[in-house]
N, C-alpha and C positions, 0 to 999 in steps of 0.2 A: 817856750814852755807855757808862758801865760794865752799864747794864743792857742793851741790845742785843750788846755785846760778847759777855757771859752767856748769850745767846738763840742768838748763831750760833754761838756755840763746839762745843752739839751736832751743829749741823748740817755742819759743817765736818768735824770727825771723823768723822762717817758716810760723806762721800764718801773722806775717805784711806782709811777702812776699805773701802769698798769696791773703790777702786781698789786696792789690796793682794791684796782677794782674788781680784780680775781677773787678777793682775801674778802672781799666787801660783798658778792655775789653766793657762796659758798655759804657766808654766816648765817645770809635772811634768807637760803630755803630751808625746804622741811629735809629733814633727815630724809635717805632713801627707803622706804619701806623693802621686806622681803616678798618674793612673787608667791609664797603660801601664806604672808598673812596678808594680804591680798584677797586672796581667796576664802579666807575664812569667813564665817557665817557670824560673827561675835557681835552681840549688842554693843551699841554707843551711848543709849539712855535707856533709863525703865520708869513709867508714872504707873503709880497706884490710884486705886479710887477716880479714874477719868470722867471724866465732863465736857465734852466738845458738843459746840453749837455752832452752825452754821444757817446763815442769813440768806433771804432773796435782796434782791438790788431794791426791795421797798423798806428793807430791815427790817423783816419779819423773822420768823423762825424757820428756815425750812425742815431743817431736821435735825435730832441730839443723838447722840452719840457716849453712852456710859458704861463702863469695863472696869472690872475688877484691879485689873495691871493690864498697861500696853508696852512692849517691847517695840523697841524699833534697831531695824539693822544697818548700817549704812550703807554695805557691799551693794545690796539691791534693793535700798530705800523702801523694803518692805516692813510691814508693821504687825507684827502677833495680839492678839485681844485672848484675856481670859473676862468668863461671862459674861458677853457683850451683850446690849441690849440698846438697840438699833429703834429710833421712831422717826420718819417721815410724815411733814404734816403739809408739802404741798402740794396738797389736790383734797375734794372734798370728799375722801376716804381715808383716811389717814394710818399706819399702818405700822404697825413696831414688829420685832424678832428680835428674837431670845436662840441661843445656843451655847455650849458650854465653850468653846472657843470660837477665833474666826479671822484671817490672813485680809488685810487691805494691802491693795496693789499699790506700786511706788506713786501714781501720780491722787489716788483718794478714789477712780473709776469703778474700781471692781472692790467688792467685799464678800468674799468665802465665807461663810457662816459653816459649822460642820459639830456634830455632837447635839443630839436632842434639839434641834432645831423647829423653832413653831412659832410662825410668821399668822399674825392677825390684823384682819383689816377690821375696822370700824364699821358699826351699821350706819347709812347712809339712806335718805329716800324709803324708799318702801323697803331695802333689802335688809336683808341681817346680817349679822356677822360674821364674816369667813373666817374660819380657822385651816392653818395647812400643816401639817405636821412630816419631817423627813428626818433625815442624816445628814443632808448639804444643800444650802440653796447658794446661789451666786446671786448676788444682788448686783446692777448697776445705777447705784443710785441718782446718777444726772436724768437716765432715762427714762427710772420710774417703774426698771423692769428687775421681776425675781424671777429666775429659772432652777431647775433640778433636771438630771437625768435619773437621777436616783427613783425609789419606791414614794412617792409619795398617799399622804389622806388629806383631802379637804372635805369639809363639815360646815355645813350653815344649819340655821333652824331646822332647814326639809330636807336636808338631803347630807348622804355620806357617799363621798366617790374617791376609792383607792385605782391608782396608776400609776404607771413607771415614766415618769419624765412627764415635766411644765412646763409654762410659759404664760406668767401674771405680767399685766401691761396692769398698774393701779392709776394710770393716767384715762386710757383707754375703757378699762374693767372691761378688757379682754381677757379671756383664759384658756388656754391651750393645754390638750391632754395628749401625751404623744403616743401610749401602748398599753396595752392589756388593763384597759378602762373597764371597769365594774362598778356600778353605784345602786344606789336602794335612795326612793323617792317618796316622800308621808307630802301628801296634799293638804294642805291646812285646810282647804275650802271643802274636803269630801267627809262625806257622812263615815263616823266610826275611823276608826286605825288602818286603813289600806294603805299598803304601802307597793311600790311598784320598784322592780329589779331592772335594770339597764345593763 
């Protein structure tokens, strides 16, 4: 009898040990979520009154970032702004927007501005201030660029040019106009108020 006893004793212990480490496995995960709320679109945080600054590698400012409330979601790590108010300060034009809302992409790449949206760049050198005024631009702020398909107006000192669809490089201060391009041009340098239709 003492010798069988002897024989199961190991084998007896290897099952508690195993049920232990079932029982031990089970406790430290997370509960299983349901596959609809999964799918749900629900906030995890909400900050009011934001203030986000981000640096170049010299610790400079490259650009701020201030919003009324930011939501953020975590399904798709995207982030809602109400009246954001976006300024870029690396390049020697510097350039803020305003809108009444505006959607950043999960990794910071992309920023949807939408609602009264009016992106202004700084006067620089000899030029003046551009003002652009739309309903949505897409900003990709690593690259320095803002686009619309949308109706847009841009405005400097001389000139106003309405078009459907952009393309600002403020790195380059290139600007792309894609369709039904109209503008009106006042020559600072010409005698009297002439003004020229394009």
């Amino acid at each position: 009898m003492g010798e069988r006893l002897s024989t199961l004793f190991p084998l007896v212990l290897l099952v508690l040990l195993a049920a232990m480490t079932y029982w031990l496995d089970r406790a430290v995960q997370s509960p299983s979520v349901p596959r609809e709320q999964l799918l749900r679109h629900d906030p995890d945080y909400i900050v009011d009154k934001l203030l986000a600054t981000r640096m170049d590698v010299n610790g400079r400012v490259r650009d701020t970032l201030h919003a009324a409330r930011m939501v953020h979601f975590p399904d798709d790590d995207s982030t809602e702004l109400e009246r954001p108010r976006f300024m870029s300060f690396g390049f020697a034009a510097p350039m803020g927007i305003t809108s009444k809302q505006a959607l950043v992409s999960s990794n910071g790449g992309n920023i949807y501005f939408r609602g009264d949206v009016r992106a202004t760049r700084a006067p620089y050198a000899d030029n003046s201030a551009l003002v652009i005024t739309t309903e949505y631009l897409h900003l990709l702020p690593d690259d320095n660029i803002a686009k619309t398909d949308q109706a847009v107006i841009i405005q400097d000192a001389n000139m106003t040019i309405n078009a459907v669809g952009m393309e600002l490089n403020n790195e380059t201060r290139v600007l792309k106009l894609n369709a039904a391009v109209r503008g009106v041009y006042n020559n600072p340098n010409a005698e009297g108020s002439g003004s020229k239709r394009k």
